[in-house]
CHARMM internal coordinates of N, CA and C (Angstrom, degrees):
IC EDIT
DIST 1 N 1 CA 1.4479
DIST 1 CA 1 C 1.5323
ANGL 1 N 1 CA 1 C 111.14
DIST 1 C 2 N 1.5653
ANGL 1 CA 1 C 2 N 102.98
DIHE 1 N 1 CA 1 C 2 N -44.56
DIST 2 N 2 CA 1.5453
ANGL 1 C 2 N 2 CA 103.02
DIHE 1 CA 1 C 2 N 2 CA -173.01
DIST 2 CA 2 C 2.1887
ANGL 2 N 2 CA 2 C 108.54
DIHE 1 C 2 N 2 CA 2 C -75.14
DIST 2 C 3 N 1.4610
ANGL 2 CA 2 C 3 N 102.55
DIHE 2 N 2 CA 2 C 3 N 9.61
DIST 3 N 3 CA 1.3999
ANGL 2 C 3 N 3 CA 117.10
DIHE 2 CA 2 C 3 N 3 CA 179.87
DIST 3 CA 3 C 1.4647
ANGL 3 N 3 CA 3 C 102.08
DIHE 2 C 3 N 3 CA 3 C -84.63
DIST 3 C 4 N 1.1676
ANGL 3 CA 3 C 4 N 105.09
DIHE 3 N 3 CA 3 C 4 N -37.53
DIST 4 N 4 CA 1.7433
ANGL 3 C 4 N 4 CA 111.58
DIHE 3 CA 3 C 4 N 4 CA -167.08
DIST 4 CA 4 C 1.1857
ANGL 4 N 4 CA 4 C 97.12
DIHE 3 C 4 N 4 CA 4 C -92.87
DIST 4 C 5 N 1.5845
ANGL 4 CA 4 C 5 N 151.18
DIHE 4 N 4 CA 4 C 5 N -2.30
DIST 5 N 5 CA 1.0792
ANGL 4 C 5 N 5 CA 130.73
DIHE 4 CA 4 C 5 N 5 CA 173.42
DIST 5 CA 5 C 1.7782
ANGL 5 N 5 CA 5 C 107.95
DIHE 4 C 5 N 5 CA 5 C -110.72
DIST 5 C 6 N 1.3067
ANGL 5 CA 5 C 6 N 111.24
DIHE 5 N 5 CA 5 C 6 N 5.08
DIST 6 N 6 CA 1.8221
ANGL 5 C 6 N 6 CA 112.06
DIHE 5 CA 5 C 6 N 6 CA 176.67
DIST 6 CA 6 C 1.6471
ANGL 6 N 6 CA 6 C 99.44
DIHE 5 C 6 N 6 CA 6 C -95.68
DIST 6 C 7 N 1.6178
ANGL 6 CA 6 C 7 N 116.91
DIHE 6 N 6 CA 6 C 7 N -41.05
DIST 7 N 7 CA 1.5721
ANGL 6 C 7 N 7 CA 125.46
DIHE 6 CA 6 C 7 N 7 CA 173.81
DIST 7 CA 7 C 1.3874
ANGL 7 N 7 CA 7 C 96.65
DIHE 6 C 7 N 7 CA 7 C -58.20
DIST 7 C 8 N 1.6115
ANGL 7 CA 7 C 8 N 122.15
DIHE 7 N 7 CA 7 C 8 N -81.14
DIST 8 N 8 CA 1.6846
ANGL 7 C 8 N 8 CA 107.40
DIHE 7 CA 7 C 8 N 8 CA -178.14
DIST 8 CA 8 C 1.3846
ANGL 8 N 8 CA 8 C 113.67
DIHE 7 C 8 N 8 CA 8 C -9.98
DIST 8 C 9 N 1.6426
ANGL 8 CA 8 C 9 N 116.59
DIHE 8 N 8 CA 8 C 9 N -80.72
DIST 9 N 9 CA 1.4066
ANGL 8 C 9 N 9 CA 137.15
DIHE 8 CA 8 C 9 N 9 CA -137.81
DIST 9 CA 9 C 1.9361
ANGL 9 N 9 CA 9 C 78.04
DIHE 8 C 9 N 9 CA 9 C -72.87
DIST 9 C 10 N 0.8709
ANGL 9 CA 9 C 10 N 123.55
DIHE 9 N 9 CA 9 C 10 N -98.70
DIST 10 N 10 CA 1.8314
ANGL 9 C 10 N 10 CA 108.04
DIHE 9 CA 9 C 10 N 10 CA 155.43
DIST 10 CA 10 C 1.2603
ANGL 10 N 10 CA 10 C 129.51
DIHE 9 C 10 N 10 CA 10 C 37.05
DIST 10 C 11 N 1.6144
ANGL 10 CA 10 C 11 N 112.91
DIHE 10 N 10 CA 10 C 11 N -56.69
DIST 11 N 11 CA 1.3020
ANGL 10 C 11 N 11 CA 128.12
DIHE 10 CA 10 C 11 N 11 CA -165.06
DIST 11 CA 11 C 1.6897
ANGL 11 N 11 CA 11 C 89.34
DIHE 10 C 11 N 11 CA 11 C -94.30
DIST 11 C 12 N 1.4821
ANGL 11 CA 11 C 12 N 121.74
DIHE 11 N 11 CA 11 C 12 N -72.00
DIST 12 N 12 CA 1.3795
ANGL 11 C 12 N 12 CA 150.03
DIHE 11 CA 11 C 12 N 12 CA 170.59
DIST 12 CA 12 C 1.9045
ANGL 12 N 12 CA 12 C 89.19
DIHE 11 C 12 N 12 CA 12 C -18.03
DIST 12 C 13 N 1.2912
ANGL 12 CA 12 C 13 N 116.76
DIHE 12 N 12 CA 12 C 13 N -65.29
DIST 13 N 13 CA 1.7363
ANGL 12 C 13 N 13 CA 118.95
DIHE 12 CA 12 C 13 N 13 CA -163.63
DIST 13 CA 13 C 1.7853
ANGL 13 N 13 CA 13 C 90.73
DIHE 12 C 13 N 13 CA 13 C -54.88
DIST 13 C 14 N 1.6038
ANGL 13 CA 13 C 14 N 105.68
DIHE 13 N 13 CA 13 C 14 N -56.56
DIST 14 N 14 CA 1.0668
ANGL 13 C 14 N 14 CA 89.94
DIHE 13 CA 13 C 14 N 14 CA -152.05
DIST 14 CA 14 C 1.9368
ANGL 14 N 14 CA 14 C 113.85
DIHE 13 C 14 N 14 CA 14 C -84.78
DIST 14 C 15 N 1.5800
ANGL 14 CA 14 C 15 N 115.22
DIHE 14 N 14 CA 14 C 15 N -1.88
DIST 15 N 15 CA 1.2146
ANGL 14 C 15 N 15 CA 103.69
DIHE 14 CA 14 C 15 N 15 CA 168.66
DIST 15 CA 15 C 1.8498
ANGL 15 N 15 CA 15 C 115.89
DIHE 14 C 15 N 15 CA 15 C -75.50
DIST 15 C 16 N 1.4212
ANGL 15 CA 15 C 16 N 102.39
DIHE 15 N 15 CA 15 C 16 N -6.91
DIST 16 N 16 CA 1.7208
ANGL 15 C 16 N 16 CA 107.59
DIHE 15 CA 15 C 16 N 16 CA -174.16
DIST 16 CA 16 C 1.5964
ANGL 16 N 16 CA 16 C 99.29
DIHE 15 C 16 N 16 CA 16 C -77.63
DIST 16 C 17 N 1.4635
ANGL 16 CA 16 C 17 N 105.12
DIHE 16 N 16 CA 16 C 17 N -42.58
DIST 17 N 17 CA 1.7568
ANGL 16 C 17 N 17 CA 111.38
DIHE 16 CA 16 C 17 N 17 CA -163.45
DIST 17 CA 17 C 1.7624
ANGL 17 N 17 CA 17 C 99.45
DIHE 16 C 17 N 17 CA 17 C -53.60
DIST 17 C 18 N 1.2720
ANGL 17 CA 17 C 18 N 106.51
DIHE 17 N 17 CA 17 C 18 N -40.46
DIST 18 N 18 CA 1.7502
ANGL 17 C 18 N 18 CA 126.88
DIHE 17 CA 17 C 18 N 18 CA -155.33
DIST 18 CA 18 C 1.6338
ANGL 18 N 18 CA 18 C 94.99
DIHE 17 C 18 N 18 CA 18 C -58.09
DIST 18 C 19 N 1.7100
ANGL 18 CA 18 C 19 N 108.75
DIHE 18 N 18 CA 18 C 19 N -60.68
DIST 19 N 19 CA 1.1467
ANGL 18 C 19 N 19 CA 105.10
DIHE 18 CA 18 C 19 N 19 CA -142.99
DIST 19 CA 19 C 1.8058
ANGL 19 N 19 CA 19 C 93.61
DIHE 18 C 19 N 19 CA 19 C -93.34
DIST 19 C 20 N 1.8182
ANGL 19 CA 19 C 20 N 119.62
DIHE 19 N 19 CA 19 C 20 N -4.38
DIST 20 N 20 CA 1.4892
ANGL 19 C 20 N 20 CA 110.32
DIHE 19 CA 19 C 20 N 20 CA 175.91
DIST 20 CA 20 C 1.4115
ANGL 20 N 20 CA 20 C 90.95
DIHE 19 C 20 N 20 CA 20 C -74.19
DIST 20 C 21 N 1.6285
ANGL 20 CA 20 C 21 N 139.08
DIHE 20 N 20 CA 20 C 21 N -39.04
DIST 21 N 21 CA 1.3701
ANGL 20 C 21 N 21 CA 141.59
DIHE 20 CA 20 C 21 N 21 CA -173.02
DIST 21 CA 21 C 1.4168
ANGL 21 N 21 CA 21 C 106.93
DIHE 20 C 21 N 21 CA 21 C -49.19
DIST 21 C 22 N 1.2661
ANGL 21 CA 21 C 22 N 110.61
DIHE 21 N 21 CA 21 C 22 N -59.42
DIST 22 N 22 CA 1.6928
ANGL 21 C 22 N 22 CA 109.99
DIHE 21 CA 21 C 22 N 22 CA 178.14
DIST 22 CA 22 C 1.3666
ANGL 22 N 22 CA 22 C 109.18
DIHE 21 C 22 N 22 CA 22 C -54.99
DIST 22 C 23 N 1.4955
ANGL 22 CA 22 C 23 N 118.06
DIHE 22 N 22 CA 22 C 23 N -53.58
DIST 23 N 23 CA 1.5486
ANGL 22 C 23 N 23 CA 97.41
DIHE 22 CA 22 C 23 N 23 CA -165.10
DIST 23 CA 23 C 1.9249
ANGL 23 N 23 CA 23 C 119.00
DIHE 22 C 23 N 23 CA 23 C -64.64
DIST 23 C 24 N 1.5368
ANGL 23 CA 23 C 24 N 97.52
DIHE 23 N 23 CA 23 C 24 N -12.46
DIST 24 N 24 CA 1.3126
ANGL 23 C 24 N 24 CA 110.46
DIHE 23 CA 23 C 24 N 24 CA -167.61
DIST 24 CA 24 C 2.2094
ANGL 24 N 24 CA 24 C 99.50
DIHE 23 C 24 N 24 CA 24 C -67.70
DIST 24 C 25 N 1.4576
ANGL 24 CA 24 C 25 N 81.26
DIHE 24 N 24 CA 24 C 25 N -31.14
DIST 25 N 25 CA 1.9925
ANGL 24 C 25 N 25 CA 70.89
DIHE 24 CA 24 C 25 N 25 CA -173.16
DIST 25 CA 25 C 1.8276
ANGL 25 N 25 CA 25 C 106.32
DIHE 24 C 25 N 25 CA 25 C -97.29
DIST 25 C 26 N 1.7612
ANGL 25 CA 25 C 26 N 112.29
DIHE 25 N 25 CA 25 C 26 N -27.25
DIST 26 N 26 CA 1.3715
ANGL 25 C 26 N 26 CA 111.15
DIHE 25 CA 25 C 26 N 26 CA -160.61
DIST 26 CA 26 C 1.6635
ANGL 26 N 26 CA 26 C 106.24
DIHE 25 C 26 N 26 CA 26 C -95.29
DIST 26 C 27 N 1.5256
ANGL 26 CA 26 C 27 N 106.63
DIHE 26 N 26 CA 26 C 27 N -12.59
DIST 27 N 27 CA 1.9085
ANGL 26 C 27 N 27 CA 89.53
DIHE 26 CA 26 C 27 N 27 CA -168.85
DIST 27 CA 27 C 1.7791
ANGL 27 N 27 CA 27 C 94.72
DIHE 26 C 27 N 27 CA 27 C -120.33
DIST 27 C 28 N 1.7803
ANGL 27 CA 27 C 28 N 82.88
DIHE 27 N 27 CA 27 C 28 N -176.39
DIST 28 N 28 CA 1.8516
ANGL 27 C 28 N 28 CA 90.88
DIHE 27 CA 27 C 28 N 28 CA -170.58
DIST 28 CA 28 C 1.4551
ANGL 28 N 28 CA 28 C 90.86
DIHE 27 C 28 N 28 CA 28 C -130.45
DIST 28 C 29 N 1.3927
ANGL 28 CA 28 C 29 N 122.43
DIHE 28 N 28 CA 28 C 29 N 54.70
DIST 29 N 29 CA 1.3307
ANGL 28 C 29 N 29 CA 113.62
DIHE 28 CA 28 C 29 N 29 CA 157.63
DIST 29 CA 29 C 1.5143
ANGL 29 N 29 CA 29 C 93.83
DIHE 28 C 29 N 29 CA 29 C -91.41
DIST 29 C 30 N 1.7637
ANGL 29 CA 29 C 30 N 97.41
DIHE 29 N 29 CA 29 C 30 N -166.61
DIST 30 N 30 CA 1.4902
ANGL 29 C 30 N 30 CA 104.49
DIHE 29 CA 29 C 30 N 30 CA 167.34
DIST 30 CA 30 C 1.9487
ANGL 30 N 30 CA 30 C 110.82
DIHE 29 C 30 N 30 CA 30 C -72.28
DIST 30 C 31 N 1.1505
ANGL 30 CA 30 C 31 N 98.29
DIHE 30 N 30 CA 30 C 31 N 148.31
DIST 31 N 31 CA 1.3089
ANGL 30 C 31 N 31 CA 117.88
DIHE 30 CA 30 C 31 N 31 CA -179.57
DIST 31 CA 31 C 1.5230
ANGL 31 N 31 CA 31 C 120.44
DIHE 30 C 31 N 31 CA 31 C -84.13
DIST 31 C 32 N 1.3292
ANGL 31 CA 31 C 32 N 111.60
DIHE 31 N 31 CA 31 C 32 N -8.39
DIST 32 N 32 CA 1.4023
ANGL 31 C 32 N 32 CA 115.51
DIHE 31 CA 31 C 32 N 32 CA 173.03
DIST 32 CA 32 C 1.5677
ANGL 32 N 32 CA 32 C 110.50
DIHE 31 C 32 N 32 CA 32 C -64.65
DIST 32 C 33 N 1.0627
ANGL 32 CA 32 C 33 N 105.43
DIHE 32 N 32 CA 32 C 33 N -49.86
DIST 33 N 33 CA 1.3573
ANGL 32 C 33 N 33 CA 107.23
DIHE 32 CA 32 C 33 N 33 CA 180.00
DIST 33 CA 33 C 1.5946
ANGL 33 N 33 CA 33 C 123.42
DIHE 32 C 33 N 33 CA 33 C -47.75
DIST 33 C 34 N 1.7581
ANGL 33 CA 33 C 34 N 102.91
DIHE 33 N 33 CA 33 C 34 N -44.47
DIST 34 N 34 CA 1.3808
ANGL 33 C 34 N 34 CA 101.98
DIHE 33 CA 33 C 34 N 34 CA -166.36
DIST 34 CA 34 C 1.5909
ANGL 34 N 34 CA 34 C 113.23
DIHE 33 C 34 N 34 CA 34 C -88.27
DIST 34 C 35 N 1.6092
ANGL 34 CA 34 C 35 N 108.97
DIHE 34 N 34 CA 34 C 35 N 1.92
DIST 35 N 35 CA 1.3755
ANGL 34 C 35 N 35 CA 105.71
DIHE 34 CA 34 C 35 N 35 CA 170.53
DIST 35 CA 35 C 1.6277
ANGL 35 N 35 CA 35 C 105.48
DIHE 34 C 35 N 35 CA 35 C -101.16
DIST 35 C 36 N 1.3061
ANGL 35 CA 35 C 36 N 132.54
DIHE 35 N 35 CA 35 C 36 N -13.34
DIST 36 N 36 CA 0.8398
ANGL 35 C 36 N 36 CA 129.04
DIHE 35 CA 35 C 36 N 36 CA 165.33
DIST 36 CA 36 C 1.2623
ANGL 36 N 36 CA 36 C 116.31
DIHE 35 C 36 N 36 CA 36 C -70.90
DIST 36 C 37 N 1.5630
ANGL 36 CA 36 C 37 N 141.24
DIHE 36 N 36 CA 36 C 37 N -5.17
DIST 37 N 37 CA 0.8982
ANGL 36 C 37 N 37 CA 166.00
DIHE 36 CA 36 C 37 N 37 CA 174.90
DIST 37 CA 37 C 1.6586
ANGL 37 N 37 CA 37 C 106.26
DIHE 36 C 37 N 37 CA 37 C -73.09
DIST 37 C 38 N 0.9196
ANGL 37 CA 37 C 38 N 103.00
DIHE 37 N 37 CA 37 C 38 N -84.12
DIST 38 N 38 CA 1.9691
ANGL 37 C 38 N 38 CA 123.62
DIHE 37 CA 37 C 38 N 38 CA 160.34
DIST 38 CA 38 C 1.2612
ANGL 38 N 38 CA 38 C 122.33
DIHE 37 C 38 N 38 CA 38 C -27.57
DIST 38 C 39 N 1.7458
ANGL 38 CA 38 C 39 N 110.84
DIHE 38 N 38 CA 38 C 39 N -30.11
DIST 39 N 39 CA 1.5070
ANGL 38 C 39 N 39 CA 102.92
DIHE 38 CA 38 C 39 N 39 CA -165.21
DIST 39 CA 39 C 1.6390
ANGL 39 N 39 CA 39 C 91.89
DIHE 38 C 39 N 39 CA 39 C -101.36
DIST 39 C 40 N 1.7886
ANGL 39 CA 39 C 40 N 115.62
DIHE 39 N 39 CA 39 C 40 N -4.91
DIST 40 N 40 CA 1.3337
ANGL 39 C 40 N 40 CA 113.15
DIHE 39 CA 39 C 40 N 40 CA -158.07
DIST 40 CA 40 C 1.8534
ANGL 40 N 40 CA 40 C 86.05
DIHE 39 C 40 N 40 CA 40 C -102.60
DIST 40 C 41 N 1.0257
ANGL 40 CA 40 C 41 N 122.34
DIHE 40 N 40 CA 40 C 41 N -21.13
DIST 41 N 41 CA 1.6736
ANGL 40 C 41 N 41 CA 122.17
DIHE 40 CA 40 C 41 N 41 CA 176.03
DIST 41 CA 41 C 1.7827
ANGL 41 N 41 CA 41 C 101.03
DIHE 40 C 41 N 41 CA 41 C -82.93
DIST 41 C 42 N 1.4343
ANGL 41 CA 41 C 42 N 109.18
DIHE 41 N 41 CA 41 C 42 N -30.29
DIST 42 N 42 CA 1.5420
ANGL 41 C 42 N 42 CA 79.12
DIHE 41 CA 41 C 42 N 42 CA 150.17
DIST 42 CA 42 C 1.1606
ANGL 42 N 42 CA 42 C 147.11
DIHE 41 C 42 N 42 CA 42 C -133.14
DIST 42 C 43 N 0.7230
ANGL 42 CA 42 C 43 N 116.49
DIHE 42 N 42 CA 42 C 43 N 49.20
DIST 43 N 43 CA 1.3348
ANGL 42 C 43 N 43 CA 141.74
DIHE 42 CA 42 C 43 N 43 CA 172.13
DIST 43 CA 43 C 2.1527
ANGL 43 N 43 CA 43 C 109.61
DIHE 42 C 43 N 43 CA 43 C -98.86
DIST 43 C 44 N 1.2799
ANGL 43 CA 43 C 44 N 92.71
DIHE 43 N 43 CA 43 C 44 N -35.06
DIST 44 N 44 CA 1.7392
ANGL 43 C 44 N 44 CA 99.21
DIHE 43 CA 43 C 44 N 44 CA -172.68
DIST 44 CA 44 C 1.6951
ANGL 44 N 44 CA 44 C 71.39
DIHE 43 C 44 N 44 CA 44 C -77.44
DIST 44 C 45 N 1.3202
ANGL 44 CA 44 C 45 N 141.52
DIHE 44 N 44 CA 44 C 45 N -56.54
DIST 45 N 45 CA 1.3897
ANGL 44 C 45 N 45 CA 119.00
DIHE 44 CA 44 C 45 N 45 CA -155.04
DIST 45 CA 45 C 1.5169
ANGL 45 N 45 CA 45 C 111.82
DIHE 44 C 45 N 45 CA 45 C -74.35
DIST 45 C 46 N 1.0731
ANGL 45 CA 45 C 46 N 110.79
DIHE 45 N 45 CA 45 C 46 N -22.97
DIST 46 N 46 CA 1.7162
ANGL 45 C 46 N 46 CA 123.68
DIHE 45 CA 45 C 46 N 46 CA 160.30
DIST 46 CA 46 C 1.4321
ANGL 46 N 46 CA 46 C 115.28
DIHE 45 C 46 N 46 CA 46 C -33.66
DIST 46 C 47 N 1.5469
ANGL 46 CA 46 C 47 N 106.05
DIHE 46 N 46 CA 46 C 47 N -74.33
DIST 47 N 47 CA 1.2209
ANGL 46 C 47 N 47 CA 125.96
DIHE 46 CA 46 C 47 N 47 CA -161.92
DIST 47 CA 47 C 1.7236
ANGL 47 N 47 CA 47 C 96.01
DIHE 46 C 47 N 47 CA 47 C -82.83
DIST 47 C 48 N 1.2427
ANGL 47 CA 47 C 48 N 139.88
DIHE 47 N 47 CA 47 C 48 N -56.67
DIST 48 N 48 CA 1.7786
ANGL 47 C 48 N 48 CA 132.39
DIHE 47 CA 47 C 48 N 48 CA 164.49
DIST 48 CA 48 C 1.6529
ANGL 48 N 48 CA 48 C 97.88
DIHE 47 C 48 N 48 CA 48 C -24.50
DIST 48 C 49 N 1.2801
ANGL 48 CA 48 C 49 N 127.15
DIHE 48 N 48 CA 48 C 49 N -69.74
DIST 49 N 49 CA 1.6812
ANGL 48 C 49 N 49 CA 146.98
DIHE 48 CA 48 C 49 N 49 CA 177.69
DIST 49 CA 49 C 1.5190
ANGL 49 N 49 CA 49 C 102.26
DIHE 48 C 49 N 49 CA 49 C -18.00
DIST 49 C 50 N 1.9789
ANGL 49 CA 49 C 50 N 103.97
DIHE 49 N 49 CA 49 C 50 N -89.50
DIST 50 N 50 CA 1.2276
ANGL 49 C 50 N 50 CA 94.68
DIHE 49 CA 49 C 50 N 50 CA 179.21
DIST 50 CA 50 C 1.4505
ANGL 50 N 50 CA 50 C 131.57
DIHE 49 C 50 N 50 CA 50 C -73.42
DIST 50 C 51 N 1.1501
ANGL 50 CA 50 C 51 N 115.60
DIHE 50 N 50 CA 50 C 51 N -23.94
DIST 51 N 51 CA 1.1193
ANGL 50 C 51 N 51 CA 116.83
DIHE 50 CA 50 C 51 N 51 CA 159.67
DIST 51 CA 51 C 2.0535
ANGL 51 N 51 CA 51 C 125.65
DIHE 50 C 51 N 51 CA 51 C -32.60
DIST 51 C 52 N 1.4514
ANGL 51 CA 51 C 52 N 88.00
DIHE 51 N 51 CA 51 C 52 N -62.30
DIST 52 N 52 CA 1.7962
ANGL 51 C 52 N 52 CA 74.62
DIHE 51 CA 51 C 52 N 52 CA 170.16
DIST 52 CA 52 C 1.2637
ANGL 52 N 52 CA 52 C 126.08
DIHE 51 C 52 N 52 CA 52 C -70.74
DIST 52 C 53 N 1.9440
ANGL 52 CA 52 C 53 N 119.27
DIHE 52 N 52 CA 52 C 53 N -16.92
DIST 53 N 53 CA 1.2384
ANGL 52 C 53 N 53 CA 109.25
DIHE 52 CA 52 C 53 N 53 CA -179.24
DIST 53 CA 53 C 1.3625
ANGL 53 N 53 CA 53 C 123.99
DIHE 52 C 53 N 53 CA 53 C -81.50
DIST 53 C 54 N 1.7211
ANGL 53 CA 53 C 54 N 108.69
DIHE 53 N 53 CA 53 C 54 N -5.96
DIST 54 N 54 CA 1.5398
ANGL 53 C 54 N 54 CA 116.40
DIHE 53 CA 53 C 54 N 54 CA 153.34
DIST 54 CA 54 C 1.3904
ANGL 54 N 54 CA 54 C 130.10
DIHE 53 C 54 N 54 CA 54 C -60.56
DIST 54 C 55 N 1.5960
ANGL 54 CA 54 C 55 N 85.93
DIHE 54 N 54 CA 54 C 55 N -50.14
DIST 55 N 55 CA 2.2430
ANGL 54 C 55 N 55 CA 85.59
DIHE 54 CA 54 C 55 N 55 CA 176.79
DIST 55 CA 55 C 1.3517
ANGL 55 N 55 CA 55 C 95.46
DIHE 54 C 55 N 55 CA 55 C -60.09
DIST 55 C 56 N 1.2565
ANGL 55 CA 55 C 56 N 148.25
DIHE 55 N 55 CA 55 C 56 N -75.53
DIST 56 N 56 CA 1.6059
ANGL 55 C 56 N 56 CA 147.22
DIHE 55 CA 55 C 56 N 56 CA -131.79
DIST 56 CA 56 C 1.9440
ANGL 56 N 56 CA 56 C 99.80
DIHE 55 C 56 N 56 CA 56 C -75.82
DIST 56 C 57 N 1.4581
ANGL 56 CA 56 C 57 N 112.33
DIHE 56 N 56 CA 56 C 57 N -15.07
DIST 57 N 57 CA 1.2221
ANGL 56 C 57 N 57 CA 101.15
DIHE 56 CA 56 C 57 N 57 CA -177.81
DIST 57 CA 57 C 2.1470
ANGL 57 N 57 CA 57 C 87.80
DIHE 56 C 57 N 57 CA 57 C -92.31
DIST 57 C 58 N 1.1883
ANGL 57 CA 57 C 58 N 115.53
DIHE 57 N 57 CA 57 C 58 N -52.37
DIST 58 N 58 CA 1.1505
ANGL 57 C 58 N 58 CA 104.90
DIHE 57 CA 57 C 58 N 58 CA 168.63
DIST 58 CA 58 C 1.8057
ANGL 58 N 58 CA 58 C 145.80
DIHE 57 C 58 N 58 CA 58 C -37.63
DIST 58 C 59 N 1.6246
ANGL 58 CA 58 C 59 N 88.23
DIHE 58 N 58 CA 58 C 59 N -26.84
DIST 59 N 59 CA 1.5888
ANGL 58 C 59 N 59 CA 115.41
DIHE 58 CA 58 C 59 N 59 CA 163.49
DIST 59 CA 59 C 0.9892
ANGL 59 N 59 CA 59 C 100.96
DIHE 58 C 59 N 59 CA 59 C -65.67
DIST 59 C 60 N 1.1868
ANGL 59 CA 59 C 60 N 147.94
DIHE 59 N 59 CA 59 C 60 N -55.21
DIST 60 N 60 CA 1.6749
ANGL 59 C 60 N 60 CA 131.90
DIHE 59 CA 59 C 60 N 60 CA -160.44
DIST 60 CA 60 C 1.2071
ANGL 60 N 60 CA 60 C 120.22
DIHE 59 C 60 N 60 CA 60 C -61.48
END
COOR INIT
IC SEED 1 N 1 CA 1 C
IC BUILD
């Protein structure tokens, strides 16, 4: 169970990274936003990351 919630959060990092990436090349707002966007998709994939490599070392 706790597998399906590090992949979710996983999926979640990396659909945020995608769409701060797009706005970073396709729009003309300010750009703060959309890299702040990027660092927050990875960072959620960061933390999903180590996060599971704690449970599975904890599994043993």
């Amino acid at each position: 169970m706790l597998e399906l919630v590090f992949n979710t959060l996983r999926n979640v990092g990396l659909g945020i990274f995608v769409n701060g990436a797009f706005a970073l090349q396709f729009s003309e707002i300010e750009q703060n936003l959309a890299i702040l966007a990027v660092i927050e998709g990875i960072s959620l994939m960061l933390v999903a990351g180590y996060g599971e490599i704690k449970f599975r070392k904890d599994k043993r």
